[in-house]
C-alpha positions as CSV (number, residue, x, y, z in Angstrom):
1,X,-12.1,6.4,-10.0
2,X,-10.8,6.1,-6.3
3,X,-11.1,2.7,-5.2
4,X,-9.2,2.8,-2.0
5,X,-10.9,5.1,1.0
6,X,-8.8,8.1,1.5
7,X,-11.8,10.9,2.8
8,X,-11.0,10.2,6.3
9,X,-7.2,11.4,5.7
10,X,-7.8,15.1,6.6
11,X,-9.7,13.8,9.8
12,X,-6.3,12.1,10.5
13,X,-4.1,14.7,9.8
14,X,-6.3,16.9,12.4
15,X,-5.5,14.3,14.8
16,X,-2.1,14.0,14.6
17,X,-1.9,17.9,15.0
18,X,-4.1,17.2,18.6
19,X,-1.6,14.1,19.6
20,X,1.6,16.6,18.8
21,X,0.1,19.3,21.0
22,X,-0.3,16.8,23.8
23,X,3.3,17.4,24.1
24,X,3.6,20.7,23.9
25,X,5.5,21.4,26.9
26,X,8.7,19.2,26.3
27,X,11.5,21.6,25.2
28,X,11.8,21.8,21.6
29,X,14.5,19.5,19.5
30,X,15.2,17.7,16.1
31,X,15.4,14.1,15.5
32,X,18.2,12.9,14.3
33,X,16.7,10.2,12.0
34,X,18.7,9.5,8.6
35,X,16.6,9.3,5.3
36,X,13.7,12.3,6.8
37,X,14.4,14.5,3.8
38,X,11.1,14.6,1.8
39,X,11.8,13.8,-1.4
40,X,13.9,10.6,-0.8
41,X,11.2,9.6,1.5
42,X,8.3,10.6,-1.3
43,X,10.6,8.0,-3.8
44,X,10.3,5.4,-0.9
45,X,6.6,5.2,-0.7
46,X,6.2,5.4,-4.4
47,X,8.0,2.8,-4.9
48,X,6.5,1.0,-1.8
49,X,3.2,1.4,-3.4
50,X,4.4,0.2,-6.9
51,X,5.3,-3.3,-5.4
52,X,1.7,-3.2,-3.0
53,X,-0.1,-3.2,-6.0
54,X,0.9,-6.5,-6.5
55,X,-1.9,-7.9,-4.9
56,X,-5.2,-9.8,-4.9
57,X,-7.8,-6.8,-4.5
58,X,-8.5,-8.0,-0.7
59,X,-10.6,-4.6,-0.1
60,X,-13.7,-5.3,-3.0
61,X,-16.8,-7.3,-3.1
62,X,-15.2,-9.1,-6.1
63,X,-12.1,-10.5,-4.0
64,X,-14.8,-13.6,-2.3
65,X,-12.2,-16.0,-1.3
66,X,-9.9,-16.0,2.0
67,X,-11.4,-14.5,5.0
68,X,-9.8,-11.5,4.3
69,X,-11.7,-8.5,6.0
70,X,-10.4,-4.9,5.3
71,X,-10.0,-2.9,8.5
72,X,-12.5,0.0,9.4
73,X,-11.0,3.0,8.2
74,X,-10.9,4.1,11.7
75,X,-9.4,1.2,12.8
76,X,-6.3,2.4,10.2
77,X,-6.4,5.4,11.5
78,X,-5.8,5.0,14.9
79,X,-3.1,2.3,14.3
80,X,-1.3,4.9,12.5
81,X,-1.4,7.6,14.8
82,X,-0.6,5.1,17.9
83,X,2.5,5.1,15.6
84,X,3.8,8.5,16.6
85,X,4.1,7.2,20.3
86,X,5.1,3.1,19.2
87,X,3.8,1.8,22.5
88,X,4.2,-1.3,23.6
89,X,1.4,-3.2,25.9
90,X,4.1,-5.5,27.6
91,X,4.5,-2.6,30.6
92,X,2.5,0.5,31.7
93,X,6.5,2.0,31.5
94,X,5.7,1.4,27.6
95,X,2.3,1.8,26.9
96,X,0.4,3.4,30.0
97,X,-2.4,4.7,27.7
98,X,-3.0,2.0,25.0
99,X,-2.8,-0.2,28.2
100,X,-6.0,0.9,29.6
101,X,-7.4,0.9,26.3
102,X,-6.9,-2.5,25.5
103,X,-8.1,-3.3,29.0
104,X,-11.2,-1.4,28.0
105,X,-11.7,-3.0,24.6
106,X,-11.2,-6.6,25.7
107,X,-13.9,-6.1,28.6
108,X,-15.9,-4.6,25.8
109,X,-15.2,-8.4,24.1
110,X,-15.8,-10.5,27.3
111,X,-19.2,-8.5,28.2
112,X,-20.3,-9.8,24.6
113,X,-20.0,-13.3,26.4
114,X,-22.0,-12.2,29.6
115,X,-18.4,-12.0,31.2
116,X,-17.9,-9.3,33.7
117,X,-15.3,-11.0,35.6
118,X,-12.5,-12.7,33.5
119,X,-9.0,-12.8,32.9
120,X,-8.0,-11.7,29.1
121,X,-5.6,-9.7,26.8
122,X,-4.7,-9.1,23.3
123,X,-2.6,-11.3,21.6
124,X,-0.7,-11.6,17.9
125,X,-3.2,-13.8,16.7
126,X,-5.5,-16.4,17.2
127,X,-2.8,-19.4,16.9
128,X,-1.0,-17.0,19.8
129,X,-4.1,-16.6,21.8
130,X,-4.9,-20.6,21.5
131,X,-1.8,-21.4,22.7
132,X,-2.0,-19.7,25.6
133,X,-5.5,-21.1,26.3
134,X,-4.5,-25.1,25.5
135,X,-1.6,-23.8,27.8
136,X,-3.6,-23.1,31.0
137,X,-5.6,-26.2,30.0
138,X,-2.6,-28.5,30.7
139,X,-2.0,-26.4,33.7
140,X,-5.2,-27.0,35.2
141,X,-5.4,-31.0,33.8
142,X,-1.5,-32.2,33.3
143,X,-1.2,-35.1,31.3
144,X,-4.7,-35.3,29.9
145,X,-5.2,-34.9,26.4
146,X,-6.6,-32.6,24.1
147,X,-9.4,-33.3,21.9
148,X,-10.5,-30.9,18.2
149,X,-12.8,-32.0,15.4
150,X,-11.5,-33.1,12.1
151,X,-12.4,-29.8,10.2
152,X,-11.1,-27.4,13.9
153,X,-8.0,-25.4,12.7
154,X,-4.4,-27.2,12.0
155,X,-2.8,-24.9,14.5
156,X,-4.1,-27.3,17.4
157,X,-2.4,-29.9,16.7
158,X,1.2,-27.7,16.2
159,X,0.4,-26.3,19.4
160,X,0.1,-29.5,21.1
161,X,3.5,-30.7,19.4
162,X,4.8,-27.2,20.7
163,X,3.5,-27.5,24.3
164,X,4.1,-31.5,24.1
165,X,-0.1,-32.4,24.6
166,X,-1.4,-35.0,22.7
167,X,-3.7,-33.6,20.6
168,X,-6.6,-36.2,19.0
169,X,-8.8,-35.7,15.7
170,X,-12.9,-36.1,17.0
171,X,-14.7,-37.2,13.4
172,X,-17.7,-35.0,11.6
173,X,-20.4,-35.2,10.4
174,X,-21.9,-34.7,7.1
175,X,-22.9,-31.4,8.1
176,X,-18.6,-30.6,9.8
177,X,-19.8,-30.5,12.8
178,X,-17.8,-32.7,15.3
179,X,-19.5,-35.8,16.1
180,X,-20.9,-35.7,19.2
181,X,-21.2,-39.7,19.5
182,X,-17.5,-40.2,18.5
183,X,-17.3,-37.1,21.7
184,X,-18.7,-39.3,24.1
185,X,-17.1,-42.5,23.4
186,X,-13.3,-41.0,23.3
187,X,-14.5,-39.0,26.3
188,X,-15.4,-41.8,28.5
189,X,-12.3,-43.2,28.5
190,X,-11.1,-40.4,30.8
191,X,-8.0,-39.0,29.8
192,X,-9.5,-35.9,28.1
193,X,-8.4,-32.5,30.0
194,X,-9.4,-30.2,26.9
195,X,-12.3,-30.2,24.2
196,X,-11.7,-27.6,21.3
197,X,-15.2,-26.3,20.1
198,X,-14.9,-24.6,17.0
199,X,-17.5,-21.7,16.7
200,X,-16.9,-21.6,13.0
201,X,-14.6,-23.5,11.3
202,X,-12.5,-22.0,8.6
203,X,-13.3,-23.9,5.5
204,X,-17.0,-24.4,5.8
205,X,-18.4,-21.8,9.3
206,X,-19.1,-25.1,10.7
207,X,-20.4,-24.4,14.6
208,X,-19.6,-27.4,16.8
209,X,-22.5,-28.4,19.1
210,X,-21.9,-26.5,22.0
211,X,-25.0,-27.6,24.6
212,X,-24.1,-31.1,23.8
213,X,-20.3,-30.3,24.5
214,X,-21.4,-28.8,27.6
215,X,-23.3,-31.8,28.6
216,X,-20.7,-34.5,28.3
217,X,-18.4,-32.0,30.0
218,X,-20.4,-32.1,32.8
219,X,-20.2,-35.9,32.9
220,X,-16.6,-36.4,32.1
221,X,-15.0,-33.2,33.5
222,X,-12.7,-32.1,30.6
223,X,-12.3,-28.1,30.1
224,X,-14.0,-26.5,27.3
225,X,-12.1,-24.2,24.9
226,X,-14.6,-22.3,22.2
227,X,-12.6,-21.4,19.4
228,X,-14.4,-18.2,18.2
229,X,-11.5,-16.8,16.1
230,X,-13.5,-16.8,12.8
231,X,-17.3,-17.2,14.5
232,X,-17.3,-15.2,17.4
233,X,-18.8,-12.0,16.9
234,X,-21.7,-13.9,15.2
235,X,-23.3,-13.9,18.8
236,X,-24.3,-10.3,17.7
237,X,-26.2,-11.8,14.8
238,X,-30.2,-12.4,14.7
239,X,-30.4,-14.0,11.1
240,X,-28.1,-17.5,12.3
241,X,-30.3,-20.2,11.9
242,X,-31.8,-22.0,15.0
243,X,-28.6,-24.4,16.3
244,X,-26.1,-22.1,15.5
245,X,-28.2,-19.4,17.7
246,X,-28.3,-22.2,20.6
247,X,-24.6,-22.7,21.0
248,X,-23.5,-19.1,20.6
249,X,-26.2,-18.5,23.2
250,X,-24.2,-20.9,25.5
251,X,-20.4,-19.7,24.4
252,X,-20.0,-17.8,28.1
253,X,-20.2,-21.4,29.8
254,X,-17.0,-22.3,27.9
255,X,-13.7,-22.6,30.3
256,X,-12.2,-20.2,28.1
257,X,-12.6,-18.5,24.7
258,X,-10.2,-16.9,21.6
259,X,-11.8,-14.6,18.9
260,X,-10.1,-13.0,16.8
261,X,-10.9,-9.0,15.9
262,X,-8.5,-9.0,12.8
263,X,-11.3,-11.7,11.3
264,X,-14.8,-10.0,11.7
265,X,-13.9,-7.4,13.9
266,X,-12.3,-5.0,11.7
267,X,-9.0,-4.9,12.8
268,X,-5.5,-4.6,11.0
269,X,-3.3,-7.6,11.6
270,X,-2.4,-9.1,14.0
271,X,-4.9,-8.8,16.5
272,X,-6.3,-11.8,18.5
273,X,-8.0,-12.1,22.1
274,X,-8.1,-14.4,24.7
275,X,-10.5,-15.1,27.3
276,X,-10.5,-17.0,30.5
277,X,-14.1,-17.3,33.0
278,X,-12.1,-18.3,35.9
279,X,-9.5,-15.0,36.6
280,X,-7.6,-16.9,39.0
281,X,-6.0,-18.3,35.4
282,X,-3.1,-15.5,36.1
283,X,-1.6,-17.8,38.7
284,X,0.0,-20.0,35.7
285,X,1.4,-17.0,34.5
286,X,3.1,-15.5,37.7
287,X,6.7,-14.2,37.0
288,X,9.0,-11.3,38.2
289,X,11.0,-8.6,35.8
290,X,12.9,-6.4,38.2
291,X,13.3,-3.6,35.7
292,X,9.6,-3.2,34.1
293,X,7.1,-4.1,36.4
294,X,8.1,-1.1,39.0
295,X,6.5,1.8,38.0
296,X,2.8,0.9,38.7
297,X,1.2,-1.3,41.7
298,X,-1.4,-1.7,38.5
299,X,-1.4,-4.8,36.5
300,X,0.7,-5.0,33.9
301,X,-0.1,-6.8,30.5
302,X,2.8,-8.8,30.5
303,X,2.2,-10.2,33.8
304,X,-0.9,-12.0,32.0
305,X,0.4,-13.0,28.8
306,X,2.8,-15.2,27.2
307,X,4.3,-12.9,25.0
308,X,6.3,-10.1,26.2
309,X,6.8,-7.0,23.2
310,X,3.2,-6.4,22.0
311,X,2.0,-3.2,20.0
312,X,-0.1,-0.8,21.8
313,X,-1.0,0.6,18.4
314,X,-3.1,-2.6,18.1
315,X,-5.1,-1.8,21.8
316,X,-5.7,1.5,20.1
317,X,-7.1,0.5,16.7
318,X,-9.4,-1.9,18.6
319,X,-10.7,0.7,21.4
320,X,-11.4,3.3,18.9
321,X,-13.4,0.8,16.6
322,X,-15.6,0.0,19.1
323,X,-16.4,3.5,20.3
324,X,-17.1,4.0,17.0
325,X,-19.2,0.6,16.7
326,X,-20.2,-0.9,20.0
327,X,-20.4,-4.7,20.1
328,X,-24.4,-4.3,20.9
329,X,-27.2,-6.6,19.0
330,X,-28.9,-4.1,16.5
331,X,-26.0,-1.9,15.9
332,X,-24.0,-1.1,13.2
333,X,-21.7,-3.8,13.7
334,X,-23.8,-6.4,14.5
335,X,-25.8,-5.3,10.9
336,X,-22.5,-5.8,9.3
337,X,-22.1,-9.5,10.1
338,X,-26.3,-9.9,9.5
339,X,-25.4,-8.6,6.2
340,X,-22.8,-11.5,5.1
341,X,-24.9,-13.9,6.5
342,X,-27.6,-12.8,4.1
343,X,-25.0,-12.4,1.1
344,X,-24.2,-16.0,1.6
345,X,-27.4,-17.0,2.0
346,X,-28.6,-15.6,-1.0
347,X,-25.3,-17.0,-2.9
348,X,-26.2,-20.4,-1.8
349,X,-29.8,-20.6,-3.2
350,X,-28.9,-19.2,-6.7
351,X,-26.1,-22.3,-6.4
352,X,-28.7,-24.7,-5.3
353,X,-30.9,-23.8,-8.1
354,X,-28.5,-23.8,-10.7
355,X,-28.0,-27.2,-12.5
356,X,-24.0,-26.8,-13.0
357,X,-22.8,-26.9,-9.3
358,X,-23.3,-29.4,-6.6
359,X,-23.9,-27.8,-3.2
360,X,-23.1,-28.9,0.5
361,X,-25.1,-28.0,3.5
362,X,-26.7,-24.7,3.7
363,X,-24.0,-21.9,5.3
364,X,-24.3,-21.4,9.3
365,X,-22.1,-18.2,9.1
366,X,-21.1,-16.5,6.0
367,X,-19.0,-19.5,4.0
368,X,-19.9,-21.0,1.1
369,X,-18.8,-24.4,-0.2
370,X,-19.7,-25.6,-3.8
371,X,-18.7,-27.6,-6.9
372,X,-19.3,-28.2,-10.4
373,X,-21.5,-31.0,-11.2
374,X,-19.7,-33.9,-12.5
375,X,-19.7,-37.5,-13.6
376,X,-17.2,-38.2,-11.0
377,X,-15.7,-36.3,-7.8
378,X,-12.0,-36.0,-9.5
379,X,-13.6,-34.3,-13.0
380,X,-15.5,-31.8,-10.4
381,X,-12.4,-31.2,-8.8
382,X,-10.3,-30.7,-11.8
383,X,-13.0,-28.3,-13.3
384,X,-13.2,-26.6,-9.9
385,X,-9.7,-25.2,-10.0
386,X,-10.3,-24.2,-13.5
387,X,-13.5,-22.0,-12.9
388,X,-11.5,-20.8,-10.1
389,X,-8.6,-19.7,-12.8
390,X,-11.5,-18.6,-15.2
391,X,-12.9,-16.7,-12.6
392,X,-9.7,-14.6,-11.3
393,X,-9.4,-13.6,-15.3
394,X,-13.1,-11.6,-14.7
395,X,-11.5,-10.0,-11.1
396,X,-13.7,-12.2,-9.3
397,X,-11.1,-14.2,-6.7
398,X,-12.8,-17.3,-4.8
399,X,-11.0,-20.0,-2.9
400,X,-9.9,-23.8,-3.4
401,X,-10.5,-26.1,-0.9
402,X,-10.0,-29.9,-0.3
403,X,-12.6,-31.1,1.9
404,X,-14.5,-34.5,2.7
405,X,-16.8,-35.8,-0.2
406,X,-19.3,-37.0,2.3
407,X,-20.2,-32.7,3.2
408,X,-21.8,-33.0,-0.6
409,X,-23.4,-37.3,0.0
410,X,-27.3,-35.7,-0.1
411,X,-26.6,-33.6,-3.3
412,X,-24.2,-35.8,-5.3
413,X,-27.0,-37.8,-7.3
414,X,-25.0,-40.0,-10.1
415,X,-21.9,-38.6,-9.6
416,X,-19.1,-41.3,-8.9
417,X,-17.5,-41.5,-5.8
418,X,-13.6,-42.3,-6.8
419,X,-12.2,-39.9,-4.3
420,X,-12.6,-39.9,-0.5
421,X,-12.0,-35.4,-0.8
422,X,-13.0,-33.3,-3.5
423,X,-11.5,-30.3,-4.4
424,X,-14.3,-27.6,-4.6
425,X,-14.5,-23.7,-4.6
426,X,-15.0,-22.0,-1.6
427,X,-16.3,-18.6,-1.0
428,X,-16.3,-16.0,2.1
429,X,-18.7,-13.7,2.3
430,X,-17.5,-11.5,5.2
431,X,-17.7,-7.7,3.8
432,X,-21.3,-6.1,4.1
433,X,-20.9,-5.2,0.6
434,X,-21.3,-8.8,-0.6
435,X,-24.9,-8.6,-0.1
436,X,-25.8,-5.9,-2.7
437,X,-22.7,-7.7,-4.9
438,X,-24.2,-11.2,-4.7
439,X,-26.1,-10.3,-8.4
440,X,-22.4,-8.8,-10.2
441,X,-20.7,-11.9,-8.3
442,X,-22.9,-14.4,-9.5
443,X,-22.9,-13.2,-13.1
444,X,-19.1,-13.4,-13.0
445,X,-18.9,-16.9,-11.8
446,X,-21.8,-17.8,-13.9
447,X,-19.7,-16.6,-17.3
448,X,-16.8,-18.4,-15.8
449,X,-18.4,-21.5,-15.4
450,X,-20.0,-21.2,-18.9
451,X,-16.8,-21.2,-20.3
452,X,-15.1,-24.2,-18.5
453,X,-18.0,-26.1,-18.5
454,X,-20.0,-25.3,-21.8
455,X,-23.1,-24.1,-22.8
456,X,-24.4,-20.8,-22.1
457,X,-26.4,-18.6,-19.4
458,X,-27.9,-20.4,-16.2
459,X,-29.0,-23.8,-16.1
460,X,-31.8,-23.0,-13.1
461,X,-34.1,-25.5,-11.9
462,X,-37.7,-24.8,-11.6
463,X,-39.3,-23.9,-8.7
464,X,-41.2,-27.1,-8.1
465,X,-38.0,-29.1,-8.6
């Protein structure tokens, strides 16, 4: 049974044969590269392969854990074949076509935001494309610090230490949202340049309150950075319940904005984006090269990005997705992301029902955060990593995570509170697949449970309950 897609590799072939007659006027020649000779190379890969296979199963429904989203096949596809050229989106000397394509597919990205004009690029990641962004913010407010909820990613506070900002933790609330009255207070003391709103946090898909942001902004003065690397494309969405609809609605009146299309945008690593509303953001990153910058009176990428060397084989992958699948409400796309909404949705009522687990708040995205039930928070979080061991033995893969006990306060009943975090089991629900999977998923976790925890089948509550 072929579980890894491989139909599409004839269309590629085909392709390559279209790329190498591209060139068919250069006079003909042999590359002297070492180690071409096709059976040492066939050994190679074979034995590349062998050690691959050592691997969670990232690519099926049963791997639910990490936000790990396989590329489109298409999106392979054209990274590979970029390969034959190796461009690189620093200068138009090194990448002249995959430089207008990623200028193309990142003004695909901004117009998702109502952006038309912007400044923006591609980046290595979304810890690259955030540093650039908390970057421009001490540019435009020196001195001031930076501000990111308790639950926004860790790499804000390395970036600050890295660009020498003082970062500060905001508190949540029981729901990971950042507290919007512990917002106000720090903001009114006035040394706030930067507020990081995270449209999605990565442990629960938590969205920050936006409007409210935007408000205190408005009084105070600080910039607003949305940290969309995990939430953005959820804009695209029309099954997020009715908050998290209000602040991606309001996402384009953010200062600037990273997303990430190696998350939910199908993408190979490393692919990130950022976004800036004001354009006149390229001043900060004025600089000269006297031997790339002279071909073209066009911008050049690298005159609008930190990092120099950047693979045009990324711009590619990215502007062939999205001629495939336009970043539209009602498309294909959008479908796929309305898809493990519902998944998790559905995940989180059969949890919610079930007597064994102990659930948090209901998902805004397509994260789910759970725990066995317990007489106490450290025996559910002992029994949490053993499910999760159970569950890896049936080739269903979830997540650990440690987060605040007061996410599961409503639900907790007469469990003890002895621990201030409990460890619980975590899942993502990110591939469209998940949906239709949620029954074989369930099942799976349902036997593991069984076996840590006792007993037998589902212990469901009854519909009145």
């Amino acid at each position: 049974m072929v579980q890894l897609e491989q139909a599409t590799l004839e269309a590629f072939l085909e392709a390559v044969r279209k790329l190498d007659a591209g060139f068919a006027q250069l006079p003909r020649f042999e590359a002297q590269v070492p180690g071409t000779e096709e059976e040492r190379i066939a050994e190679a890969l074979a034995e590349t392969a062998e050690r691959l296979r050592d691997n969670y199963p990232y690519f099926h429904p049963l791997y639910a854990g990490q936000m790990l989203k396989p590329p489109h096949p298409v999106a392979r596809l054209a990274y590979a074949l970029a390969m034959w050229i190796n461009p690189n989106n620093h200068a138009l000397d090194g990448g002249r076509a995959t430089s207008a394509m990623e200028k193309e597919a990142v003004a695909e990205i901004a117009a998702m935001f109502g952006w038309k004009e912007f400044l923006g690029h591609l980046c290595g990641g979304g810890t690259m494309a955030n540093l650039e962004a908390l970057w421009v913010a001490s540019q435009v407010q020196p001195g001031k610090k930076i501000l990111a909820s308790e639950q926004a990613h860790y790499t804000h506070k390395r970036i600050s230490a890295v660009l020498q900002l003082q970062c500060e933790s905001v508190p949540c609330d029981a729901l990971g949202r950042m507290d919007l009255n512990a917002l106000a207070t720090r903001a009114a003391l006035g040394d706030v340049g930067a507020v990081v709103v995270t449209m999605g946090t990565t442990a629960t898909g938590s969205v920050d309150p936006l409007p409210e942001i935007l408000a205190l902004r408005a009084k105070h003065g600080f910039r607003v950075h949305a940290d969309a690397a995990y939430g953005g494309y959820f804009g695209l969405a029309e099954n997020l319940g009715t908050e998290s609809a209000l602040s991606f609605a309001r996402i384009g009146e953010a200062d600037s904005i990273v997303i990430d299309p190696h998350k939910h945008g199908l993408q190979p690593y490393g692919c990130g984006c950022v976004l800036f509303r004001d354009s006149s953001a390229g001043r900060f990153y004025k600089h000269d090269s006297p031997y790339t910058y002279f071909s073209s009176a066009e911008l050049h990428l690298g005159e609008i990005s930190l990092e120099c060397s950047r693979p045009g084989a990324a711009a590619a992958a990215l502007w062939t997705t999205q001629r495939l699948l336009p970043l539209v409400r009602g498309g294909a796309f959008a479908n796929g992301l309305e898809r493990g909404r519902a998944a998790a949705l559905a995940f989180f009522e059969r949890l919610r029902r079930d007597d064994r687990f102990v659930t948090a708040f209901a998902p805004e995205l397509d994260i789910v955060i759970f725990a066995p039930r317990a007489k106490s928070i450290s025996e559910a979080s002992g029994l949490s990593r053993r499910i999760f061991e159970s569950a890896a033995k049936r080739n269903l893969h979830l997540a650990v995570a440690e987060l605040p006990t007061e996410f599961w306060a409503a639900n907790l009943g007469t469990m003890q509170r002895d621990r201030r975090t409990m460890t619980c089991l975590r899942s993502v629900l990110m591939k469209p697949e998940h949906l239709e999977w949620i029954p074989r998923i369930w099942d799976e976790l349902s036997a593991a449970s069984s076996e840590v925890l006792g007993g037998e089948g589902a212990h469901t509550r009854r519909a009145a309950e």
